[in-house]
N, C-alpha and C positions, 0 to 999 in steps of 0.2 A: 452450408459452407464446409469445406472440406478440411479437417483439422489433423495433424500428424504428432503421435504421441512421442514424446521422446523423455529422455532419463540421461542422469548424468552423476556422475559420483559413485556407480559401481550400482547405481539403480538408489541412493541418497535421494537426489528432486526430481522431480520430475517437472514438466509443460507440457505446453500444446505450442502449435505451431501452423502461422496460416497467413496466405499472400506473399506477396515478390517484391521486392525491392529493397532498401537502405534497413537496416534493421530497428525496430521498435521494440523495446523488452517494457512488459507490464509487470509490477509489486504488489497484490491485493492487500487490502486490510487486514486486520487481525480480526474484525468484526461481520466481515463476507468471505468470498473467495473470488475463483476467476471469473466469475459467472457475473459476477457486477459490472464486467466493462461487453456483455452480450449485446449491449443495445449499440455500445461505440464499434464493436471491433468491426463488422462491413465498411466500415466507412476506412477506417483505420488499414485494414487488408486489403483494399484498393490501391494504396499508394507504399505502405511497407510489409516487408516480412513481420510479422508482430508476434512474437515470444510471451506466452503470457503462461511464468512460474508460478510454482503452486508451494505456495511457504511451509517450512517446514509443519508436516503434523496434519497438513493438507491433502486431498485425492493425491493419495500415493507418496508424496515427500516422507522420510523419517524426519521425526524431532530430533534438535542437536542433542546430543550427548550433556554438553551443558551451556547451559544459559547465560551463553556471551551473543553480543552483538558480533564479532569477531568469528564465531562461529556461521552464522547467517552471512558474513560477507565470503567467507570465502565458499559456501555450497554456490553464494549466486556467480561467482568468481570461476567455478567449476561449469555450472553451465554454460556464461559466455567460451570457453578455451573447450570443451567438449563439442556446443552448436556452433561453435565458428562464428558467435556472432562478430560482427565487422568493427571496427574502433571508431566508428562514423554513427555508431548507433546513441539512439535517443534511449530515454531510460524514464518510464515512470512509475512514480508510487503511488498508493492514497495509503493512509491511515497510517500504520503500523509499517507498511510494505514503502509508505515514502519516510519514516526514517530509515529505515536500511536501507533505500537509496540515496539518501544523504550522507549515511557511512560506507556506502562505496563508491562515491562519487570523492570522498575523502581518502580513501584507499587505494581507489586505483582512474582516478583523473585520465590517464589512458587510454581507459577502454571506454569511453561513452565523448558525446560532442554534443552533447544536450544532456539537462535535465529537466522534469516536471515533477512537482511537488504538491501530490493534494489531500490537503489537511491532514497535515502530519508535523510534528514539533520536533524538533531538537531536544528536548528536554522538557522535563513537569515539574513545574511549580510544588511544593509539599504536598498539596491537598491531592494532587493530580497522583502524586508518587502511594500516598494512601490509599486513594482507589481504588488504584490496579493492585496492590498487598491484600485488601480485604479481597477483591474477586477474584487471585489466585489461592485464597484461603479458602472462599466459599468452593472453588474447583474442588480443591484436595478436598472436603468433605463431602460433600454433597453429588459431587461431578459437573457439566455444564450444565446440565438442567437448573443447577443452582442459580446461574446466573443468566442463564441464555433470555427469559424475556427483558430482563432491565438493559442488557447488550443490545441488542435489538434495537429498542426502544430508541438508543442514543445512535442508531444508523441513520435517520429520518427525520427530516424537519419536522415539527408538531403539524402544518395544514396539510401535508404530503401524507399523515399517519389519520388526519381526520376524515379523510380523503379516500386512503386506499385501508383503513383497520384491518386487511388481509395480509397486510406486507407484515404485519410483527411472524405472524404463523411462520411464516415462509421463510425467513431470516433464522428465526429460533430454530426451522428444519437445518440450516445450512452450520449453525453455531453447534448444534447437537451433532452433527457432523465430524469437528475437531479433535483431536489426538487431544483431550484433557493436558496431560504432562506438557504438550509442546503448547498448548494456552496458559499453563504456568508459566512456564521459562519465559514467553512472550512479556507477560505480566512483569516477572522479576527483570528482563532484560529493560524495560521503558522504565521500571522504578529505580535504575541504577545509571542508563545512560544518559549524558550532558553532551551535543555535541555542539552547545551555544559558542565557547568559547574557539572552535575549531573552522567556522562558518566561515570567517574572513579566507579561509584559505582553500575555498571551493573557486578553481579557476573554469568551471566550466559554463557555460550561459545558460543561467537557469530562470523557469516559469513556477510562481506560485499562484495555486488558485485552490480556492475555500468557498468552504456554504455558509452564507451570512450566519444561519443557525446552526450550526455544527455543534453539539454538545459533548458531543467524544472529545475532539481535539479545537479548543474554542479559535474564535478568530485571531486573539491578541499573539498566541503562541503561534499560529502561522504568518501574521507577523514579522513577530522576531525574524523568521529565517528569513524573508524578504528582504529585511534592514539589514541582516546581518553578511548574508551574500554578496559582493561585489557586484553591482550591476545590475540584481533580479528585477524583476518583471514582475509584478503582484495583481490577481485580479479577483477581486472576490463574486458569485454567486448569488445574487438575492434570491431570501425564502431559501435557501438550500440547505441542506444537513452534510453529515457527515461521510457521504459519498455522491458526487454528482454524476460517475458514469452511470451510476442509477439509477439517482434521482430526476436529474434531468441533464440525460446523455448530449439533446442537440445542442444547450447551453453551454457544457462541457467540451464537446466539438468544437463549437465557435468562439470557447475563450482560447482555445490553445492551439487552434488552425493555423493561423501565421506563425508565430514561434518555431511549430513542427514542420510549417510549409505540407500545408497535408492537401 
C-alpha cells in the first residue's frame, strides 16, 4: 500500500496518508502508535482518504512544548488546515489519541461530521490520575524502559497475551520508541484533564466502542462518554483489551462499518 508522508506545523506532526475519498483521520494510543490500525487500514483506504497522525513525540512529531491538552488540539488543528482535510471528515481515536479527539471534537465541532471513540475517557477516576503520576515519574528516572513492559502488558486482553506472549516484546519495541518527555506531558495531560462535564455539548454523532477487558482505560469510564454524549452509539468488544484495531481488526471493522458507512 502506497503511503504519502506529510508534515504540518513547520515540520511539528507529521502522518501518512493513503486512499481517495471522504476523509478519515486516525488518533493512536499513547500506548502503540500508527501501526495498530495496519490490519484495519486496506479495508479503511478502500473507501476513504485515511490520515493517520503520529502524536506528539511519535516517528517524527515534536513533543509540545507544554503539557496542555490545548496544545495537542491545535498541532491536530494544524494538520486538518495544512492537508486540507475536508469538514465532512470522520475522526477517530483509541486510547489516549480518542481523548484528544474528544477535545477536538469540543474545539472545533466544524471540522469533522463524525466521531469514533475507542477506549478512551474523558477523565480518571484518582486511582487512574495516580497511575499515570507514578509512570511519568518512573519515565523521568529510569526512561521507558521503566515502564515499557507493565504498558504493554495493559495493551492486551489477558487470552490474546496467553495466546500470542510475543506481542509484550513487540509492543515494548514500539513504547521504547517514544520521546520519554512527550510520554510525561501525555501522562501529566490525562492526570489533569476532565472533559466529563463538557460531553453534553459534543454536537457531532458519535460511535463508542471498547474491549470488554480493556485494563488501560476500563469499560465503565468509556461508558461515561457514551451516556454523556448526546445521542452516542455504544458497542463494546468481547475478550478484547485496550486496542481492537489490533487486537481484533475484523471485530473492530464490523462494529463501526455502518456508522462510518465504510
Amino acid at each position: 500500500m502506497d503511503l504519502t508522508n506529510l508534515s504540518a506545523g513547520h515540520g511539528a506532526l507529521t502522518a501518512v496518508q493513503t486512499g481517495r475519498g471522504r476523509d478519515l483521520v486516525i488518533l493512536h494510543s499513547l500506548l502503540a502508535d500508527r501501526h495498530a490500525f495496519d490490519d484495519v487500514l486496506p479495508a479503511l483506504a478502500s473507501r476513504f482518504r485515511v490520515t493517520l497522525i503520529n502524536l506528539p513525540g511519535f516517528d517524527g512529531s515534536e513533543p509540545v512544548i507544554v503539557p496542555l491538552m490545548d496544545a495537542y488540539v491545535a498541532r491536530i488543528e494544524d494538520g486538518f488546515q495544512e492537508w486540507k482535510i475536508g469538514s465532512d471528515a470522520i475522526l477517530i481515536g483509541n486510547g489516549f489519541g480518542g481523548t484528544v479527539a474528544i477535545a477536538f471534537a469540543l474545539a472545533h465541532p466544524e471540522m469533522i461530521k463524525r466521531l469514533v471513540v475507542s477506549d478512551a475517557a474523558a477523565g480518571f477516576p484518582e486511582e487512574g490520575r495516580k497511575a499515570f503520576a507514578v509512570m511519568a515519574e518512573k519515565v523521568a528516572e529510569g526512561g521507558l524502559g521503566a515502564v515499557a513492559e507493565i504498558a504493554a502488558k495493559r495493551v492486551y486482553s489477558p487470552a490474546y497475551l496467553a495466546a500470542h506472549p510475543e506481542a509484550v516484546e513487540e509492543r515494548k519495541r514500539v513504547l521504547m520508541g517514544i520521546d520519554p518527555k512527550a510520554f510525561q506531558h501525555a501522562c501529566k495531560i490525562l492526570q489533569e484533564t476532565d472533559l466529563v462535564p463538557l460531553l453534553h455539548r459534543i454536537t457531532v454523532p458519535t460511535f463508542v466502542v471498547c474491549g470488554e477487558f480493556d485494563q488501560a482505560t476500563p469499560v465503565a469510564l468509556n461508558k461515561v462518554v457514551a451516556q454523556k454524549i448526546p445521542g452516542a452509539i455504544y458497542s463494546e468488544l468481547k475478550g478484547c483489551g485496550h486496542c481492537p484495531p489490533l487486537e481484533q481488526p475484523k471485530e473492530f471493522l464490523a462494529a463501526i462499518k455502518e456508522f462510518i458507512e465504510l
